[in-house]
NUBATI-51779 format. One line per 3 residues: number of its first residue (from 1); for each residue x, y, z of C-alpha. Coordinates in nm, 2 decimals. Each point is the difference from the previous one (the first is absolute). Layout:
<recs>
NUM	X:Y:Z  ...
</recs>
This chain:
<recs>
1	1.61:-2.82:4.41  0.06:-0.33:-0.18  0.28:-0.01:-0.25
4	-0.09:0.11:-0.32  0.12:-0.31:-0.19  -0.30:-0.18:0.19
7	-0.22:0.27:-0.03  0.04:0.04:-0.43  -0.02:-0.41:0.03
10	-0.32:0.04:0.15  -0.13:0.25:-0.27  0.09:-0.19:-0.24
13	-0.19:-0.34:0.14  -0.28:0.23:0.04  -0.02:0.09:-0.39
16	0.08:-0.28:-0.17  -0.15:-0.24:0.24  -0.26:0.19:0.24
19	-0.19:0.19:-0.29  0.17:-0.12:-0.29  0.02:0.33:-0.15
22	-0.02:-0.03:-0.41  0.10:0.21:-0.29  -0.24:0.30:-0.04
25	-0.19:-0.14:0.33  -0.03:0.28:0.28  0.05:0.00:0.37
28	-0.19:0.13:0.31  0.17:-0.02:0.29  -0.16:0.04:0.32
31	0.28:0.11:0.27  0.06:0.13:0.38  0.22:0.30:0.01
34	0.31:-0.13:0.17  0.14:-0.23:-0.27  0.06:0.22:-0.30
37	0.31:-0.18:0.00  -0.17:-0.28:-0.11  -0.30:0.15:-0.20
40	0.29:0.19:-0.24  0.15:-0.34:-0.04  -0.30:-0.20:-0.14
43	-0.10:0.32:-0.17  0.31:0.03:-0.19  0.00:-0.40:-0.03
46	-0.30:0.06:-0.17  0.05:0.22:-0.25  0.34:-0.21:-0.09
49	-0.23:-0.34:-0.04  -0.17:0.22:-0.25  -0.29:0.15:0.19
52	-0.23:0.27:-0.18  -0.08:0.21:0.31  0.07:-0.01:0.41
55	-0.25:0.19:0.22  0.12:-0.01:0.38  -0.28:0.06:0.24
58	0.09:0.06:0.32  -0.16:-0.02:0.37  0.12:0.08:0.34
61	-0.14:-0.24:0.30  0.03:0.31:0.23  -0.22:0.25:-0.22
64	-0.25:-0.33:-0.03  -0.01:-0.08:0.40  -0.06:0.43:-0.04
67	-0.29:-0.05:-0.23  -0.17:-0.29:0.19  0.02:0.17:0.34
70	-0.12:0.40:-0.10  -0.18:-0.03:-0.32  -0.34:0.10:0.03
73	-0.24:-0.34:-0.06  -0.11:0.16:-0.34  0.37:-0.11:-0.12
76	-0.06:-0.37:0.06  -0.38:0.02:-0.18  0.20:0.05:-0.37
79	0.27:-0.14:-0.20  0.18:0.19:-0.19  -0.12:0.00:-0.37
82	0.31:0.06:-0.21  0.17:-0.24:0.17  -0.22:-0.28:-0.04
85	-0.07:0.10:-0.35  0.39:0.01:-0.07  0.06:-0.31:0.16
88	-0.27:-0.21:-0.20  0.15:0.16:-0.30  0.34:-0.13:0.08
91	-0.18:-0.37:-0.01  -0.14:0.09:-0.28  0.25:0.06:-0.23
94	0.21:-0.30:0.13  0.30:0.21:0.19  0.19:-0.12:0.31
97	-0.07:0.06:0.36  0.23:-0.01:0.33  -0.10:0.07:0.35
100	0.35:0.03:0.19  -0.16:-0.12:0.39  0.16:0.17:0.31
103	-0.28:0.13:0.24  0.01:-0.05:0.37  -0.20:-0.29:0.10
106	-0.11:0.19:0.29  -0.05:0.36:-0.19  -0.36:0.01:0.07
109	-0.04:-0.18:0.33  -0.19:0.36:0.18  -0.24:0.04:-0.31
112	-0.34:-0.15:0.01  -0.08:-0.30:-0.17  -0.33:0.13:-0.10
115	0.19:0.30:-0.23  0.26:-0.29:-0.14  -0.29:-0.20:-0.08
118	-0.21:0.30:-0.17  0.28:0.12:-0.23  0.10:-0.38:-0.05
121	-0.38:-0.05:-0.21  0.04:0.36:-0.18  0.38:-0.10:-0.11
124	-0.08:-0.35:-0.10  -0.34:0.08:-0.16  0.17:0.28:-0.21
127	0.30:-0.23:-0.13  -0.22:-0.26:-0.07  0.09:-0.02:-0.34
130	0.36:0.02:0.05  -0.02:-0.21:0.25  -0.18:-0.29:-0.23
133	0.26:0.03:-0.26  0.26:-0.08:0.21  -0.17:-0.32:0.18
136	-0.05:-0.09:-0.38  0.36:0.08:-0.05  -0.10:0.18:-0.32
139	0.29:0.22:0.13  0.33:-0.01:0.15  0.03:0.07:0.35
142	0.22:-0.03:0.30  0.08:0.07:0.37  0.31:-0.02:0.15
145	0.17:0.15:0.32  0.24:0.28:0.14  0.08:0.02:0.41
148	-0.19:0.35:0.15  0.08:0.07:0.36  -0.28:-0.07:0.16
151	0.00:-0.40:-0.21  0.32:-0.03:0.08  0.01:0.11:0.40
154	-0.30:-0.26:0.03  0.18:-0.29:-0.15  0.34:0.07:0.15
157	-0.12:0.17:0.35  0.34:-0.03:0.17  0.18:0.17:-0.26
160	-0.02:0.41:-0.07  -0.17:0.14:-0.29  0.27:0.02:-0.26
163	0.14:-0.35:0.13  -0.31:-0.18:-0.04  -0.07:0.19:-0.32
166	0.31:-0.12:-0.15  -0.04:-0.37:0.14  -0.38:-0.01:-0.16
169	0.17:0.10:-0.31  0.29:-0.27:0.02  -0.29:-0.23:0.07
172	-0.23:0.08:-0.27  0.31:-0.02:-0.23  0.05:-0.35:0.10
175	-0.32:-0.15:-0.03  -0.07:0.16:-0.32  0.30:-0.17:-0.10
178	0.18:0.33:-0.08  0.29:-0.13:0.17  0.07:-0.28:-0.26
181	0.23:0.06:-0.31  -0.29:0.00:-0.28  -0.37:0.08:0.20
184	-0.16:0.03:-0.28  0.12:-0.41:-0.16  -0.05:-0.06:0.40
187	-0.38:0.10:-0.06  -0.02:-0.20:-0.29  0.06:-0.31:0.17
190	-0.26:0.08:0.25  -0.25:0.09:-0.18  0.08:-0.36:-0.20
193	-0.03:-0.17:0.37  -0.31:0.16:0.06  -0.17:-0.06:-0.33
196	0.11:-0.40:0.02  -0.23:0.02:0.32  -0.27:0.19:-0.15
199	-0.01:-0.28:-0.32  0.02:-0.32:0.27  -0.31:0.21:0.22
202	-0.22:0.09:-0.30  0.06:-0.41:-0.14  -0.15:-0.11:0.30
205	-0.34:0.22:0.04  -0.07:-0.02:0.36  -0.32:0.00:0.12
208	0.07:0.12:0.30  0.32:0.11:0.25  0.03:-0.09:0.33
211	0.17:0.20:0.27  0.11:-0.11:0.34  0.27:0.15:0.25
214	-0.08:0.14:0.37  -0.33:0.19:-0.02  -0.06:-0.09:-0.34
217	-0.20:-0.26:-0.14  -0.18:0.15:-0.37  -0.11:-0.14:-0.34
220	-0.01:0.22:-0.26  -0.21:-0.14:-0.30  0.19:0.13:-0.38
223	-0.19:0.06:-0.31  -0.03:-0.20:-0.34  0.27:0.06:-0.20
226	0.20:0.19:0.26  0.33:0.15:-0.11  0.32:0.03:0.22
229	0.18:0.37:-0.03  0.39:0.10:0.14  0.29:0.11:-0.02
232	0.02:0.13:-0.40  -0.32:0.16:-0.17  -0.06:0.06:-0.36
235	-0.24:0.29:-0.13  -0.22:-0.01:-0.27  0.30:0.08:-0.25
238	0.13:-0.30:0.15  0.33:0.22:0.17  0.11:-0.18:0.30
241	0.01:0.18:0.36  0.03:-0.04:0.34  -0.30:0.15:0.22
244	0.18:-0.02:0.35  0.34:0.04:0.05  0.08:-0.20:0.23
247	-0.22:-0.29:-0.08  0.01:-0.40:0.12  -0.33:-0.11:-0.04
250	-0.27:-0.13:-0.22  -0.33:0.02:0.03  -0.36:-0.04:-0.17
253	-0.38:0.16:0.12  -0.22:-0.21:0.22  -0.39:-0.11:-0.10
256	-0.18:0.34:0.22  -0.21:-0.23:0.18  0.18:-0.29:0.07
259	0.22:0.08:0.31  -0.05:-0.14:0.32  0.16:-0.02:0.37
262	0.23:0.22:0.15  0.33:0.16:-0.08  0.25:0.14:0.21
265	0.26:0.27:-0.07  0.37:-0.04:0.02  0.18:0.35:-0.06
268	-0.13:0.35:0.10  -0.20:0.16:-0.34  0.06:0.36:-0.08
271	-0.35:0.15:-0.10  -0.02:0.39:-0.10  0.24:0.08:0.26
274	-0.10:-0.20:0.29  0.12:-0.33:0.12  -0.21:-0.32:0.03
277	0.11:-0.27:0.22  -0.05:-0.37:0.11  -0.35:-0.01:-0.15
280	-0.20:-0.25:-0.11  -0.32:-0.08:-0.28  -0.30:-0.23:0.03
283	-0.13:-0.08:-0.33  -0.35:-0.19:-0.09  -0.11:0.01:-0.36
286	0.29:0.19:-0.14  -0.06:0.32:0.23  0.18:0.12:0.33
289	-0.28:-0.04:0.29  0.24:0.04:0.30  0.29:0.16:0.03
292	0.27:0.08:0.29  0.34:0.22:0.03  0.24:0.08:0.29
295	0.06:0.32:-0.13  -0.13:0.27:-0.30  -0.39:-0.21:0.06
298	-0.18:0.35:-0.13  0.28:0.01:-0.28  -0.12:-0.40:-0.12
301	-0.38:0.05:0.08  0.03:0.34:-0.25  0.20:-0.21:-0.22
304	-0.26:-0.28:-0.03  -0.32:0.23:-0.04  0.15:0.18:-0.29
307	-0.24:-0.12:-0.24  -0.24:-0.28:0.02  0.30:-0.23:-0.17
310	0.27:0.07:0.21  -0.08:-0.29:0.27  0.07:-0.24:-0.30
313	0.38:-0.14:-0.13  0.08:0.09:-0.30  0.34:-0.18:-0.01
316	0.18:-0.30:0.16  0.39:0.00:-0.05  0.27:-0.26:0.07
319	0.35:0.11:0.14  0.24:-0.26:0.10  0.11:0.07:0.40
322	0.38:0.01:-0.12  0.02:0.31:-0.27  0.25:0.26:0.03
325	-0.22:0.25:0.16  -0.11:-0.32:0.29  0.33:-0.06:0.05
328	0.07:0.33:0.11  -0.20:-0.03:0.33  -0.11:0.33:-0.06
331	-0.34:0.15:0.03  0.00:0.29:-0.27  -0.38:0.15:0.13
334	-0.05:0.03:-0.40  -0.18:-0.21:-0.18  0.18:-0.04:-0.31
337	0.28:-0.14:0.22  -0.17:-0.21:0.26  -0.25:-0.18:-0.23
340	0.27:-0.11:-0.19  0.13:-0.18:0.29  -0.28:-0.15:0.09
343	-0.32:-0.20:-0.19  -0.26:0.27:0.02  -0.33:0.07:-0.12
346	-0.19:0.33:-0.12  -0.36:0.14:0.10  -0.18:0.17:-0.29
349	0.03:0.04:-0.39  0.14:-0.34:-0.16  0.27:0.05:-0.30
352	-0.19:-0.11:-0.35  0.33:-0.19:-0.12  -0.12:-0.24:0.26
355	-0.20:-0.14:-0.18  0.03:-0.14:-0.36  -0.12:0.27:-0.30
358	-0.12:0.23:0.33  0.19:0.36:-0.14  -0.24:0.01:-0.30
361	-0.27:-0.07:0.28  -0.29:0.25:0.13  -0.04:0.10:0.34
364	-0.30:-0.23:-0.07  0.19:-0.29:-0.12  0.26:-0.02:0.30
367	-0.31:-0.06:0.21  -0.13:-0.25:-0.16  0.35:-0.16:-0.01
370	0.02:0.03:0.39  0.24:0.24:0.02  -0.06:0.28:0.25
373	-0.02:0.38:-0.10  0.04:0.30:0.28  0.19:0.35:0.01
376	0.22:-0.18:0.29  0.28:-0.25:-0.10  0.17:-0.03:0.35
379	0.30:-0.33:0.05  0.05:-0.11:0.38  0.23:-0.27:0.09
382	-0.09:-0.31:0.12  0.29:-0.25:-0.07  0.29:-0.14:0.25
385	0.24:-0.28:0.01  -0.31:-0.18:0.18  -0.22:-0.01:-0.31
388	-0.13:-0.26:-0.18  -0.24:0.01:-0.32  -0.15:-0.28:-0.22
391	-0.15:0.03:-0.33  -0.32:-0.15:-0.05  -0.09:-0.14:-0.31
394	-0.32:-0.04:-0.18  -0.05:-0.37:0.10  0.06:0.11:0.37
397	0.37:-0.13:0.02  0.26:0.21:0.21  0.38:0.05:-0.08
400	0.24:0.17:0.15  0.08:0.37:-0.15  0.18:0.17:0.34
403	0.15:-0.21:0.27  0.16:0.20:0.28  -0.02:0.33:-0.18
406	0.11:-0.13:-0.26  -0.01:-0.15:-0.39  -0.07:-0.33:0.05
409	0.03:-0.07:-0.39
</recs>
């Protein structure tokens, strides 16, 4: 286990940085069953910052890999309806919610992609709502991370279980800057470096990005009055949070037709449980038409078909090659570590902040503003010290945003 003076460090970045928790504001946390440690630490963190209630919902990867492999199909056909309804009336009233990540990238490597992809539509199309007032951020939200076994032995493969366990959490502690003598100022500062990028990005108004690095040459065309998002968040109370801890990027929502050429990945992608790797997109018009992966092909093509939106992007981030989590040469096999180590984009639903007065938009109205809208929202990573990308402006000129993985501004 990792000292506790880390570990009540870490709580404590979670709730007054992660989810920001205010006074009277309540807290659902979302949490595997072997770090209690952990979950009693922001919990009581929680209450202390002033917190009017904490409910702890718990899951256990095993019983889910149970559920997945024996239930009977009817399982997969419904949602359940209390949980949906209790969810959307968390959003609703403006309270706080954390999803602690620990899964097994692997966890559901033996289950058919068809089932993932069936209980995939009835989940999303049941939290829609929820899931709409978070991409608004009319709530607070966050996802962070805690080591599980099965994470842990993948990452660290020549170390036991409870070694690698412990080096994933000395890891984590690190790059969530946990090791430093004030995390949360140390946050502070980074969110101000990423929001002096956002201002410089959204000053210039792109027409267009242009990626090239081995097996990749792409332009991605951006909206009118697109908006750059990262690092800090503010809800519509206009309380500062952090959606992803860890985070290094920034990023903003493609124009849904406006994509073209192909893209290759970088880093393995952890979908439901299964692994996709060294795969690549071909895009014409803004939608995928060809698509190829070394491993976890039925895992991408079920992916991709999940609605009639998912073959489109729905976000294009920036990540400078050297970040702390790049720097670690480590592959993580979890997205909310590798893609911020790498410039990445996302298949599916586009955020509404990325684009100027979009969370006050309809459905109707982010269409018409370009921006993409699916149940899938899906990042991959694309982005290497190799990797160039211009900007190109309205008047057709190109500068230089990316040279060699990184900022070239």
């Amino acid at each position: 286990m990792p000292t506790i003076d880390y570990l009540e460090k870490y709580a404590d970045l979670i709730v007054r940085t992660a989810v920001h928790i205010q006074r009277g504001q309540s807290l659902w946390i979302n949490a595997p069953i072997h770090v209690p440690e952990l979950v009693r630490l922001i919990v009581k963190r929680a209450y202390e910052a002033g917190a009017k209630q904490v409910h702890v919902e718990w899951r256990d990867e095993q019983v889910t890999k149970l559920t997945y492999g024996l239930a009977p199909d009817e399982a997969f056909e419904q949602y359940p309806a209390w949980r949906a309804q209790a969810m959307t009336s968390l959003a609703e009233q403006g309270d706080a919610y954390l999803l602690i990540h620990s899964e097994d990238p692997e966890l559901l490597k033996d289950i058919s992609p068809e089932r993932i992809k069936q209980y995939s539509r009835i989940s999303s199309a049941a939290l829609a709502t929820f899931r709409a007032y978070m991409s608004s951020k009319r709530m607070t939200w966050s996802i962070v991370a805690a080591p599980s076994d099965g994470w842990a032995k993948l990452v660290f493969p020549q170390l036991d279980a409870a070694a690698a366990v412990e080096a994933l959490w000395d890891t984590i502690f690190r790059i969530v800057r946990v090791d430093q003598a004030d995390p949360v100022l140390a946050w502070e500062r980074h969110n101000d470096n990423l929001l002096a990028k956002r201002s410089y990005l959204d000053g210039k108004q792109y027409k267009k990005l242009h990626y090239r690095a081995p097996g990749t040459d792409l332009t991605i065309e951006l909206p009118d009055n697109h908006r750059w998002n990262g690092g800090i968040s503010w809800n519509e109370h206009g309380n500062t949070f952090n959606p992803n801890v860890p985070t290094e990027e920034v990023y903003t929502a493609p124009s849904r037709g406006g994509t073209n050429g192909v893209v290759r990945s970088t880093k393995p992608l952890s979908y439901q449980g299964n692994l996709i790797e060294n795969f690549s997109l071909t895009f014409e018009s803004g939608r995928v038409v060809h698509f190829e992966a070394e491993k976890g092909r039925d895992s991408l093509q079920a992916m991709l078909d999940l609605d009639n939106h998912s073959r489109y992007l729905g976000e294009a981030a920036l990540v400078p090659h050297h970040s702390p989590i790049s720097d670690s040469n480590i592959i993580f096999f979890n997205t909310l570590f590798d893609e911020n180590a790498s410039n990445h984009l996302a298949l599916g639903n586009a955020y509404p902040t990325c684009v100027e007065g979009g969370a006050a938009m309809t459905k109707e109205q982010l269409e018409q503003a370009g921006l993409n809208q699916s149940i899938l929202h899906v990042d991959f990573m694309i982005g290497s010290a190799d990797m160039d990308i211009d900007g190109i402006t309205a008047d057709g000129q190109r500068e230089a945003v990316f040279r060699k993985g990184n900022w070239a501004f």
